[in-house]
C-alpha positions in Angstrom: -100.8 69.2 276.7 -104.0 67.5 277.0 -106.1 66.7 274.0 -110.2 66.0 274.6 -111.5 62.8 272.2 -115.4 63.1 272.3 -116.4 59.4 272.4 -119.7 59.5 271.6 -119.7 57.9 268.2 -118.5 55.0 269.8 -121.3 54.8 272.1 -123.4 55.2 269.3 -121.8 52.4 266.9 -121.5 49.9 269.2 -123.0 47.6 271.6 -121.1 46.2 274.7 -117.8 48.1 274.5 -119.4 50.2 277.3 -115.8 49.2 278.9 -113.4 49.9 276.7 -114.5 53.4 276.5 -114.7 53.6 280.2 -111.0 52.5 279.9 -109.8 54.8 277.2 -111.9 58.3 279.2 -109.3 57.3 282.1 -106.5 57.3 279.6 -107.3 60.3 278.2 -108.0 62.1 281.1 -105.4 60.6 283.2 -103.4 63.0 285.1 -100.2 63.7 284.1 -98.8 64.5 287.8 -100.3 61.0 289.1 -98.2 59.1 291.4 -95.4 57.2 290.7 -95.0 55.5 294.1 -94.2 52.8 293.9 -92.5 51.8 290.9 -94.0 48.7 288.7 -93.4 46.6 285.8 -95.9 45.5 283.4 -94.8 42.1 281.8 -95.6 39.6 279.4 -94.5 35.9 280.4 -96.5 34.0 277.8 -98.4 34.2 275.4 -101.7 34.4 277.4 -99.7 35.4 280.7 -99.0 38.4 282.4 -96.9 39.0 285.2 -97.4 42.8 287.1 -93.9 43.2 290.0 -94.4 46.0 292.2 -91.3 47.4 294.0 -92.6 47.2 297.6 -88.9 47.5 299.9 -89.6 47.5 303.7 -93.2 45.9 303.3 -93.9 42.3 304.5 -96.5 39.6 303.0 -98.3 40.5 305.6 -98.5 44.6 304.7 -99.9 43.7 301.1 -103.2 43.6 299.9 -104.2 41.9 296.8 -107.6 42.0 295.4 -109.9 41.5 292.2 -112.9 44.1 291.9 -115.1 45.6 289.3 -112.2 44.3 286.6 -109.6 45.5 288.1 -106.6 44.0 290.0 -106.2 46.4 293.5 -102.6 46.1 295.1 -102.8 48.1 298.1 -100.3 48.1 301.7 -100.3 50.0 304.7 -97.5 49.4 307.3 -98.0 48.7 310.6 -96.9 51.6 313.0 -93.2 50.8 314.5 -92.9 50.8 318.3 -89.7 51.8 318.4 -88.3 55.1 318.3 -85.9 55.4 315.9 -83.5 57.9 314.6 -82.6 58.8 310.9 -80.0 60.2 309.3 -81.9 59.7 306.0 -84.9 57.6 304.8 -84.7 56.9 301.2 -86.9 54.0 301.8 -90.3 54.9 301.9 -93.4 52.6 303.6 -96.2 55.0 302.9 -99.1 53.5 302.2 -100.4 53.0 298.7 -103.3 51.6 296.2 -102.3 51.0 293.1 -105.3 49.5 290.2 -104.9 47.7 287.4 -107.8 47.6 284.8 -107.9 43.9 283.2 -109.5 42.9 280.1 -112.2 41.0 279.5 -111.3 37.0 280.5 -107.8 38.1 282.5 -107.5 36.8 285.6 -105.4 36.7 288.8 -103.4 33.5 289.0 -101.3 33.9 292.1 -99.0 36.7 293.7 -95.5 36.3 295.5 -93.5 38.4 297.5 -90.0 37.8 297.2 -86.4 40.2 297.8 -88.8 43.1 298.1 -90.7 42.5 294.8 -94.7 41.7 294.8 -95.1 39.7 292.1 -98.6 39.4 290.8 -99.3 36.6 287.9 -102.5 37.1 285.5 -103.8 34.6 283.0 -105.9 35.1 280.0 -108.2 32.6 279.8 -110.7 32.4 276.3 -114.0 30.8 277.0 -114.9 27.5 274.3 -117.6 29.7 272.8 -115.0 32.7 271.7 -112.3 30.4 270.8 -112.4 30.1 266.7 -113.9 26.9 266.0 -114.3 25.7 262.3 -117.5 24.5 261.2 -118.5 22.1 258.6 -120.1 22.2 255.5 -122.7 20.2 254.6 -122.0 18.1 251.1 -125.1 19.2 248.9 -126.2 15.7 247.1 -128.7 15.7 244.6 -132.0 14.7 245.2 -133.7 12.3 243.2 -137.6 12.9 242.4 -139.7 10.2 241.3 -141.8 11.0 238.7 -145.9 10.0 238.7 -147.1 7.7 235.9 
């Protein structure tokens, strides 16, 4: 069951959140049947760190792509064709390639990625400019003025 959410008021209402609805159209219009392949894990490590691990068995460092663009984190692989001609009885592991994108928010960032025991791990940061961060401003003491009177 899909429901349609008409956005527009929020276009309307707002200024620079152009984004966000962007983000929340995709949501709502996502397709239910979208892959699955391959499985991932969204985590929180901190409290302004993220950590994304991406089951990626029978892939190398080498296979994996990791890239920022337009906001997004991209984790894309394609294996290299095997020379050899082998013969299975079953393959439950597949290498098929993928693309897989993230959408960040605003001030997220890509700290590192690691591949290790057939897991890519990708680390994000959030990072708040000085100029958002709450800062606390001070008042100004009102003293009284004196005025000197003309004789």
């Amino acid at each position: 069951m899909r429901s349609n959410f008409d956005l527009t008021p929020l276009y309307r209402a707002s200024i620079g959140f152009d984004r966000l609805a962007d983000v929340m159209d995709r949501a709502l219009s996502a397709d239910v049947s979208a892959p699955t392949y391959p499985p991932y894990n969204i985590e929180k490590t901190g409290e302004n760190a993220y950590r994304i691990s991406i089951a990626v068995a029978g892939f190398a460092a080498d296979d994996l792509n990791v890239e920022m663009r337009d906001g997004s984190v991209v984790v894309s692989a394609r294996k290299a064709e095997e020379d050899d001609a082998r013969t299975f009885l079953h393959r439950g592991i597949a290498t098929r390639a993928f693309e897989r994108k993230f959408t960040l928010a605003d001030h997220v960032r890509v700290e590192g990625a690691s591949h290790v025991d057939g897991m890519l791990h990708v680390d994000l940061v959030r990072e708040i400019p000085e100029a958002l961060k709450p800062r606390r401003i001070e008042i100004a003491k009102d003293t009284p003025k004196v005025e000197k009177l003309d004789s």
